[in-house]
VOPAGU-2260 file (C-alpha; in pm, 1 decimal, decimal comma):
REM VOPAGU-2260
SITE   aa  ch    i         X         Y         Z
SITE  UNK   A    0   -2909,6   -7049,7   -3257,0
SITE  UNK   A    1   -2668,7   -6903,5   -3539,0
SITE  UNK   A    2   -2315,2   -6749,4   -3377,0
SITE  UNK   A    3   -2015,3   -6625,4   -3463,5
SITE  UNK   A    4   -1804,9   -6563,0   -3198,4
SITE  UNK   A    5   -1429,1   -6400,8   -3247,6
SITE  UNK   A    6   -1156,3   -6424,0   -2982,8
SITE  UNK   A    7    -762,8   -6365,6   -3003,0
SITE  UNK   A    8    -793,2   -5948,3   -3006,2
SITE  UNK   A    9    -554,4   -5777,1   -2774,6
SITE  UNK   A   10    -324,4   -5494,0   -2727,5
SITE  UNK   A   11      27,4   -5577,6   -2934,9
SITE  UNK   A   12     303,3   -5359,9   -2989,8
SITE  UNK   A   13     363,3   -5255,3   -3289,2
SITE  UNK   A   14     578,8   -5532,5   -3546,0
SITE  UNK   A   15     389,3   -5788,8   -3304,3
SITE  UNK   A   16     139,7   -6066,0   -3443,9
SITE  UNK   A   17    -194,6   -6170,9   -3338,9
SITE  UNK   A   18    -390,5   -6516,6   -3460,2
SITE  UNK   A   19    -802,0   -6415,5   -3484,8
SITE  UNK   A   20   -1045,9   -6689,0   -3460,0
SITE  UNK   A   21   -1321,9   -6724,0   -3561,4
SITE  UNK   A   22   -1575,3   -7028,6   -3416,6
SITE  UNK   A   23   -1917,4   -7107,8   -3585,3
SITE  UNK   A   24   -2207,3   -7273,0   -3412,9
SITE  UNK   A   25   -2549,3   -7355,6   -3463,3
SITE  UNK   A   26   -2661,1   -7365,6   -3807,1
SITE  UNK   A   27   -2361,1   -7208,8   -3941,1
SITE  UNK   A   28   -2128,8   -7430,5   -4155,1
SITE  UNK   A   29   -1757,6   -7269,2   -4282,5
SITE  UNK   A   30   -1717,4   -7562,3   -4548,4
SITE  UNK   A   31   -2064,8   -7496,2   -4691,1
SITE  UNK   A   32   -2000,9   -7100,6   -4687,9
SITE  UNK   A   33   -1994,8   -6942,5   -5047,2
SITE  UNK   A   34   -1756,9   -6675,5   -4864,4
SITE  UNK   A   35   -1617,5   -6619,8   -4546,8
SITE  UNK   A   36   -1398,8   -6288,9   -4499,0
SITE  UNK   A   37   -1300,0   -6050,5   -4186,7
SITE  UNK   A   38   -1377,3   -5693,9   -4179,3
SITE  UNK   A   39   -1258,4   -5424,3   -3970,2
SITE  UNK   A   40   -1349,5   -5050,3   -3812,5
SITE  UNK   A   41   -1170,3   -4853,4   -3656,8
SITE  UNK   A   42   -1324,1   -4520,2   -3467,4
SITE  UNK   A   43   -1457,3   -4238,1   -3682,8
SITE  UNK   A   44   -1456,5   -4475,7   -3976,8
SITE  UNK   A   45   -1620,3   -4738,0   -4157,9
SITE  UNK   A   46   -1644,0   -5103,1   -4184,2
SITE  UNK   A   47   -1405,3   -5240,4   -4432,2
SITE  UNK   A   48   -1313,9   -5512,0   -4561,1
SITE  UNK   A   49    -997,7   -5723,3   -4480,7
SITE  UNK   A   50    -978,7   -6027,5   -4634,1
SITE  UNK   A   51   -1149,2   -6319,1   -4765,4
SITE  UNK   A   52   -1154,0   -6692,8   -4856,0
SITE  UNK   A   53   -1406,8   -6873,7   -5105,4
SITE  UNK   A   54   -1547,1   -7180,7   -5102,1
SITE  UNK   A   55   -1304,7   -7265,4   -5322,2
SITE  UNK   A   56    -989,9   -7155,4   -5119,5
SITE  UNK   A   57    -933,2   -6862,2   -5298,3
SITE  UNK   A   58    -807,7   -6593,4   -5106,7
SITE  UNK   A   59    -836,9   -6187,1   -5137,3
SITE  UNK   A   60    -676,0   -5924,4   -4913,5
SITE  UNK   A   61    -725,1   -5523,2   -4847,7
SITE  UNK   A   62    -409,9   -5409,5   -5025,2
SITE  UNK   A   63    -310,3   -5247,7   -4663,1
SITE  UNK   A   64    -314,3   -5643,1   -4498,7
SITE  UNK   A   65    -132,4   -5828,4   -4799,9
SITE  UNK   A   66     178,8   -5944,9   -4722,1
SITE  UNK   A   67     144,3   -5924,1   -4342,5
SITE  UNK   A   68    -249,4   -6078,4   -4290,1
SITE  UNK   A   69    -303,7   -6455,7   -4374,7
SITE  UNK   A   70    -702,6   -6611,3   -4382,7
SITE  UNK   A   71    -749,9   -6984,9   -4334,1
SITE  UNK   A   72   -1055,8   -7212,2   -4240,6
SITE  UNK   A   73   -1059,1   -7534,0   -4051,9
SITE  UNK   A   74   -1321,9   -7693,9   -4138,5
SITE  UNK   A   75   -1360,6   -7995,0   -3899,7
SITE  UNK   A   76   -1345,6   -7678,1   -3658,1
SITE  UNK   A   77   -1600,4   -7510,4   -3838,2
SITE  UNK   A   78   -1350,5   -7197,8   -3755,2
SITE  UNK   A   79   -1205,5   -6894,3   -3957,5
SITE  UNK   A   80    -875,2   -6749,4   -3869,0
SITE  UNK   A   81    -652,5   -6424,4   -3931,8
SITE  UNK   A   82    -315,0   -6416,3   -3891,6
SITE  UNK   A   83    -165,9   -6062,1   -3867,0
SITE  UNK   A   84     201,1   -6008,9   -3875,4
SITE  UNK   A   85     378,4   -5686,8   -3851,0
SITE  UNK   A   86     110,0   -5533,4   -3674,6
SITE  UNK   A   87      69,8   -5146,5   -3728,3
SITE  UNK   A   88     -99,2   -4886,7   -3567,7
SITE  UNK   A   89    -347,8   -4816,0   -3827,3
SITE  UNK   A   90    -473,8   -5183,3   -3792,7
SITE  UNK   A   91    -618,7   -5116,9   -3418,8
SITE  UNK   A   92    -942,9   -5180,3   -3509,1
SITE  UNK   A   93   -1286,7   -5408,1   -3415,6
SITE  UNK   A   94   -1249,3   -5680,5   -3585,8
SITE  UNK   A   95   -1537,0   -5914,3   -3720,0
SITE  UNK   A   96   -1601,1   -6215,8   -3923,0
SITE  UNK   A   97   -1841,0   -6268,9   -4178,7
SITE  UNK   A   98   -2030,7   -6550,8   -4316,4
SITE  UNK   A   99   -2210,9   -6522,9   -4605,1
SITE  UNK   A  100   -2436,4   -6878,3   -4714,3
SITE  UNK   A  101   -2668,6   -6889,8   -4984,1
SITE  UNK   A  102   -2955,1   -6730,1   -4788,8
SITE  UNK   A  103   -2788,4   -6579,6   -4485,6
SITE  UNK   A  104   -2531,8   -6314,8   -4411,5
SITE  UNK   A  105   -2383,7   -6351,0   -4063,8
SITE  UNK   A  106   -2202,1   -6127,0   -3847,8
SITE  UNK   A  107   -2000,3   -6217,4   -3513,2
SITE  UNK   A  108   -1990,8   -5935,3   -3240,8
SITE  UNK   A  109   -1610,9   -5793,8   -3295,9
SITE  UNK   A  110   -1323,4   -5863,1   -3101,5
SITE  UNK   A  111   -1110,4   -5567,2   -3035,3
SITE  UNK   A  112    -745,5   -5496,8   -3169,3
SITE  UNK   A  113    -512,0   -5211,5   -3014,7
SITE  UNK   A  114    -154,0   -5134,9   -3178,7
SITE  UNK   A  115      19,0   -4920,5   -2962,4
SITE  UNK   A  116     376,3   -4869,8   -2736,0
């Protein structure tokens, strides 16, 4: 059975961090992914995009993330994470990792993020 399953959401204040994870099972192999990224929505809006790593290690970020969001992959962990720093209240969000192979897209279920005081 294919899974993604996130963990690490919370409620933080806001300036606070959170670490997202990201853990792959079944089928699923990070190394092996062509792209791995997080995405986010937040109520009333859409999904978008947060940041992603290649294959290759090469990283892109939503220019509202950069500077304060860090992706890695640990491979022998077959697991994604996100770092956020300086947490804001416009990042409270569901937040959900993506795995996109050569012939499969996968989604995890979301793992919630509140920024509030």
């Amino acid at each position: 059975q294919v899974q993604l399953v996130e963990s690490g959401g919370g409620l933080v204040q806001p300036g606070g961090s959170l670490r997202l994870s990201c853990a792959a099972s079944g089928s699923i192999f990070v190394p092996n992914a062509v792209i791995v990224g997080w995405f986010r929505q937040a109520p009333g809006k859409e999904r978008e995009l947060v940041a992603t790593i290649h294959r290759d290690g090469h990283t892109n970020y939503a220019y509202s993330v950069e500077g304060r969001f860090t992706i890695s992959r640990e491979n022998t962990k077959n697991t994604v994470y996100l770092q956020m720093n300086s947490l804001k209240p416009e990042d409270t969000a569901v937040y959900y990792c993506n795995v996109v192979e050569s012939t499969r897209n996968s989604w995890g279920k979301g793992t919630q993020v509140t920024v509030s005081s």
